[in-house]
N, C-alpha and C positions, 0 to 999 in steps of 0.2 A: 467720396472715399479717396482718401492720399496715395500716392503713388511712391512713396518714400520707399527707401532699401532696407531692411530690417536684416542682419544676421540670423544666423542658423537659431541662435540661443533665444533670438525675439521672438523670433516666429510666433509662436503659441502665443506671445500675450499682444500680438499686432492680430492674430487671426482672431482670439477671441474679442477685443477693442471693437473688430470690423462686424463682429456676429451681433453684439450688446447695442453695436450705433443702430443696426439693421433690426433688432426687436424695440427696440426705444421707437422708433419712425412707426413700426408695425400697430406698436399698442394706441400709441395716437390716433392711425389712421383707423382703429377698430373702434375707439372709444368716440368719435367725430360719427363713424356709421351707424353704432348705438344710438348716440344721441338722437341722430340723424331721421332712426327708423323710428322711437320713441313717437316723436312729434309728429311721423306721419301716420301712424298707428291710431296716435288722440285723433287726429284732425278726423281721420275715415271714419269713426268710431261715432262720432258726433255729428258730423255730415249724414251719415245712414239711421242713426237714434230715431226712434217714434218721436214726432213731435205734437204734446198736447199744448205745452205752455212753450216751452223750448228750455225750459230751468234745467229737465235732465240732462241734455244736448252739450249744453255749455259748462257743466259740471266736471266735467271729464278734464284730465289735467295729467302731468309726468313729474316726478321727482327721483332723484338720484337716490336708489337704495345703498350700496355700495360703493366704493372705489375707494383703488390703490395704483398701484404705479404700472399697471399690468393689463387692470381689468377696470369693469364697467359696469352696474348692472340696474335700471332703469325700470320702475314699474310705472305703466298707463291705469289709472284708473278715477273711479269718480267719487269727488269731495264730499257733498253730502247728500246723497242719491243714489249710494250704493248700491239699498236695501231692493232698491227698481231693478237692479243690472240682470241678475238672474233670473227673476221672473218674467221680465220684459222678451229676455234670451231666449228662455226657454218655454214661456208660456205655464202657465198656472191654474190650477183646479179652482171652479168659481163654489161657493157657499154652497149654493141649490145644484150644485151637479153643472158636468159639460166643464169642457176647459177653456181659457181662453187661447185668441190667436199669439205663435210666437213670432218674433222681431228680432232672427238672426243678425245681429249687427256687431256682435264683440269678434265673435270668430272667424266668420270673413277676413275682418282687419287682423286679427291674428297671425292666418296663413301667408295674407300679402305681406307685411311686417316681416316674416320669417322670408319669407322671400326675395323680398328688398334690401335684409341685411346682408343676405350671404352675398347677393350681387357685388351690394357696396363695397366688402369686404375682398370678395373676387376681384375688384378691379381696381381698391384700393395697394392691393398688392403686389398686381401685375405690372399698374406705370407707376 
């Protein structure tokens, strides 16, 4: 931030200058934490996955759904294995009756992920 003198008449466009530098910094450092949380979200997501083969495990991936100069918005999910994610989650009714076992592993990472963002975010802002 400049230390420069500004007249009475500038004011307003030296304060708003200083507000605009200060959300430009802000949105990077949100969009860096997004990213940030994305990739840790995959990695938990896959580390905890049931592993028969390990094909589902390693299927799981981030791509950038959105962005613009402001914002961010990033989905964790898996390429061609989907179809496993929820049943795996949630566990499933077998043919002949009786359900199988479920394999909490999406939403765990979910909460820590929301957790980790708001951190990052928290303390992107502070220093």
């Amino acid at each position: 931030m400049s230390t420069k003198k500004v007249s009475i008449e500038e004011m307003a466009d030296a304060i708003n200058e200083g507000l605009q530098e200060y959300a430009d910094l802000a949105a990077e450092d949100m969009k860096a934490a997004v990213e940030k949380t994305a990739t840790a979200v995959k990695k938990e997501i896959s580390a905890n996955a049931p592993v028969d083969t390990g094909a589902y495990a390693k299927s799981w991936t981030t791509k950038k759904t959105s962005e613009d100069s402001q914002s961010l918005q990033m989905t964790v999910y898996s390429k061609n294995r989907y179809q496993l994610a929820h049943l795996l989650e949630k566990g499933h009714a077998n043919r002949g009756g009786g359900r199988t076992k479920a394999y909490p592993h999406i939403a765990p990472a979910e909460e820590n992920g929301e957790e980790m963002l708001e951190q990052l975010i928290e303390s992107a802002l502070k220093g």
